[in-house]
C-alpha positions in Angstrom: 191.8 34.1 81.3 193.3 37.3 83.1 190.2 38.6 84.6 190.3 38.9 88.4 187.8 37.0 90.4 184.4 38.8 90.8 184.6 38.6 95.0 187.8 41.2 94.1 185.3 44.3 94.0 183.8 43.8 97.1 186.3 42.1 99.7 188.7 44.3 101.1 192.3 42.9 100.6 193.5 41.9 104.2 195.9 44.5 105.7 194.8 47.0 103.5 192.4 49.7 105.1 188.9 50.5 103.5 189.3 54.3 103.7 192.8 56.2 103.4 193.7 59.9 103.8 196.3 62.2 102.4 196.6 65.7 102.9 197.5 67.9 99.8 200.7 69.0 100.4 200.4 72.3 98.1 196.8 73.6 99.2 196.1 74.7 102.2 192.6 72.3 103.8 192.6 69.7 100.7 193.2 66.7 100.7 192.3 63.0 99.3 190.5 60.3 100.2 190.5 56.3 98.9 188.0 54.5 99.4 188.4 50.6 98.6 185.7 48.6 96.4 183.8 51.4 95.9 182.4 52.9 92.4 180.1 55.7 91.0 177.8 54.4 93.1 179.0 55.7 96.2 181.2 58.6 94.9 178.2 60.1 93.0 175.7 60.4 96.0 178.6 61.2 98.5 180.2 64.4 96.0 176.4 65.4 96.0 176.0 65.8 99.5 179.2 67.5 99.9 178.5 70.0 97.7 175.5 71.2 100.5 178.3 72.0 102.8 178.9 75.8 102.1 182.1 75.3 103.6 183.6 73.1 100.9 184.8 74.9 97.8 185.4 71.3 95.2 184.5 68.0 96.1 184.7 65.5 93.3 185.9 62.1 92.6 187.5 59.5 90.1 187.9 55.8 89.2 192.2 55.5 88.8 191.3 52.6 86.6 188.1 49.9 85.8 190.0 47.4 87.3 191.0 49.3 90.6 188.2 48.9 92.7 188.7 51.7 94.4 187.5 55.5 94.2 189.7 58.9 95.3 188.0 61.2 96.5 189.6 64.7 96.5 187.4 67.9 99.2 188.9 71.2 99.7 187.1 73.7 102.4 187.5 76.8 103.5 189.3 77.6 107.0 186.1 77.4 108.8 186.3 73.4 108.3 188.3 70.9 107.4 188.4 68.2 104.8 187.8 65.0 107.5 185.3 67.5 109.3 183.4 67.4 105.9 184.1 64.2 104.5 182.8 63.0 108.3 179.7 65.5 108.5 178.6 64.3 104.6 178.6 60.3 105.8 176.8 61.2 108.9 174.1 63.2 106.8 173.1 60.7 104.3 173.3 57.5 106.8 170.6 59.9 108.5 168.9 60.6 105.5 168.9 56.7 104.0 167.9 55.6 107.5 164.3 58.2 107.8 164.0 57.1 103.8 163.9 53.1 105.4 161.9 53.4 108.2 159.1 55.7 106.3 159.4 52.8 103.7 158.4 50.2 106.2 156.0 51.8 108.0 153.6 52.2 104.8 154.6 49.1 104.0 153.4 47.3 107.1 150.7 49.6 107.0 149.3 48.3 103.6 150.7 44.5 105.0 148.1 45.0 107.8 145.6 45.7 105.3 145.6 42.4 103.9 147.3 43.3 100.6 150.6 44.1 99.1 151.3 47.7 97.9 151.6 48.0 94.3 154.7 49.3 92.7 153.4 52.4 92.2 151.9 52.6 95.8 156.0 52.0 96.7 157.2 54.7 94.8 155.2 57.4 96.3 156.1 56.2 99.8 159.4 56.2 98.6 158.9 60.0 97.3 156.8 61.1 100.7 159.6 60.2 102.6 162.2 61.4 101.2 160.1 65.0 100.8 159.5 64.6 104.1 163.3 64.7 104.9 164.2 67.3 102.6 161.3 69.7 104.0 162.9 69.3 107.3 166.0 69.9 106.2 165.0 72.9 104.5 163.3 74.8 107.5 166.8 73.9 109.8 168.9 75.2 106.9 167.1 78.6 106.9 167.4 78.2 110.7 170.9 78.8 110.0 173.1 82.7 109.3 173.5 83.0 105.5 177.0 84.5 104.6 175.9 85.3 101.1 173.7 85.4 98.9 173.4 82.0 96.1 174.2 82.3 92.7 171.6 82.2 90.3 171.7 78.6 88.5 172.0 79.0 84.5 168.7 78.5 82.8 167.8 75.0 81.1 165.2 73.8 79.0 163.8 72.2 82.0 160.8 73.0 83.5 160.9 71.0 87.1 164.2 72.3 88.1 164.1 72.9 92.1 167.6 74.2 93.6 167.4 72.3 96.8 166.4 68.6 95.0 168.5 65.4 96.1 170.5 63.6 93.3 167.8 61.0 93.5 165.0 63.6 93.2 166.9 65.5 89.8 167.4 62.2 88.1 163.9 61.0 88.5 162.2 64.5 87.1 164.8 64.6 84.2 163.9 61.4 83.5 160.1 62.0 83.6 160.6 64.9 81.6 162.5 63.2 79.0 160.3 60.3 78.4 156.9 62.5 78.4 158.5 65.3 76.1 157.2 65.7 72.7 159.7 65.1 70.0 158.9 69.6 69.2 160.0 69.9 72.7 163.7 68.1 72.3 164.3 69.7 68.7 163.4 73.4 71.0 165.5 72.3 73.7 168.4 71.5 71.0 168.4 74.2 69.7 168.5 76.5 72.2 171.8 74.8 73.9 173.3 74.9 70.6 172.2 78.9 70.4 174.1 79.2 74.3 177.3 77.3 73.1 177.9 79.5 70.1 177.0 82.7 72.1 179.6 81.4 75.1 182.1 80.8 72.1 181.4 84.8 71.0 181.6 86.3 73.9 185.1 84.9 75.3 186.5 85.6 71.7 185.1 88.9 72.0 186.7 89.0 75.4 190.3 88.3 74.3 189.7 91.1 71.4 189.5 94.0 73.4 192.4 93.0 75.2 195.3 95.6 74.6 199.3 95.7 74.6 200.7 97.5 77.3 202.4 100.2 76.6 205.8 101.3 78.4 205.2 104.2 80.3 208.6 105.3 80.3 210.4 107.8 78.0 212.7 106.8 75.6 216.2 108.0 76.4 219.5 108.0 74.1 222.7 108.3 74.7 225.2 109.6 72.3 228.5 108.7 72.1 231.6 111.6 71.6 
């Protein structure tokens, strides 16, 4: 059989570095990082946190290949930062983030240990959930703290009814997942519907768009020259 060895997608090769940069050549503060034996996993929550820095204008991310183990990671910023200063500031965030999330974990858990009984697994969960709101309510009331250059841009509507703009990846997935499962089956025919209703009305207005666009006419007057 061709297929590598499983210990490929998580040993580094020797001599080859886990995380490589390479400046974009073209535009000005981009530029591209690889990461090595990494997947979605990493590449998900890490473009999610990037996208909190209001310096960064694209941060996104792509597998070269399923048999690469590897992930790019492409950031550009504006010229108040940098793409390492971001890329640096985002790994630095969520190490503090998963590190609160772990310690208010196993403080309820010893808690309930010194109890004389294990927490359930719903009992886990919403330890899970307090500290993680925890974190995001202190993270909140710093990030008011801080001078707003302008204004946000509204989100588009959804049929969603639990949307929050400043949710973690984690926090999203789990309401769209709760919502999902306790929907009626009304609910996702409505729901349906109404993004089929904004696709078509997208569709209408750019075609509408590129209809009342007019030739421009030559301002100049039309001169001829006769020959004797």
């Amino acid at each position: 059989m061709n297929a590598p060895d499983r210990y490929e997608r998580f040993v580094v090769p020797e001599g080859v570095a886990k995380v490589s940069y390479e400046r974009d050549t073209k535009i000005i503060n981009a530029a591209s990082f690889t990461i090595e034996r990494e997947d979605h996993t990493v590449g998900n929550i890490l473009r999610m946190q990037l996208h909190r820095d209001e310096n960064v204008l694209f941060a996104g991310y792509k597998l070269p290949h399923p048999l690469k183990y590897k992930i790019i990671i492409r950031i550009h910023t504006t010229s108040q930062s940098s793409p390492m200063q971001a890329y640096n500031q985002a790994i630095n965030d969520l190490d503090k983030e998963l590190d609160h999330l772990k310690n208010a974990f196993e403080a309820e858990l010893a808690r309930h240990s010194g109890s004389g009984r294990q927490p359930r697994d719903d009992e886990r969960s919403e330890i899970f959930i307090q500290g993680r709101d925890h974190h995001m309510a202190n993270e909140k009331s710093s990030n008011e703290n801080l001078p707003s250059h302008a204004a946000p841009t509204p989100a588009m509507t959804s049929c969603r009814k639990k949307k929050k703009d400043d949710a973690t990846f984690l926090e999203d997935v789990r309401d769209h997942i709760d919502e999902f499962i306790h929907a009626s089956m009304e609910e996702h025919k409505n729901c349906f519907k109404k993004t089929v209703k904004k696709m078509f009305g997208m569709s209408k207005v750019v075609a509408q768009r590129n209809s009342e666009i007019k030739e421009v006419e030559s301002s100049l007057p039309l001169q001829t020259t006769l020959a004797d």
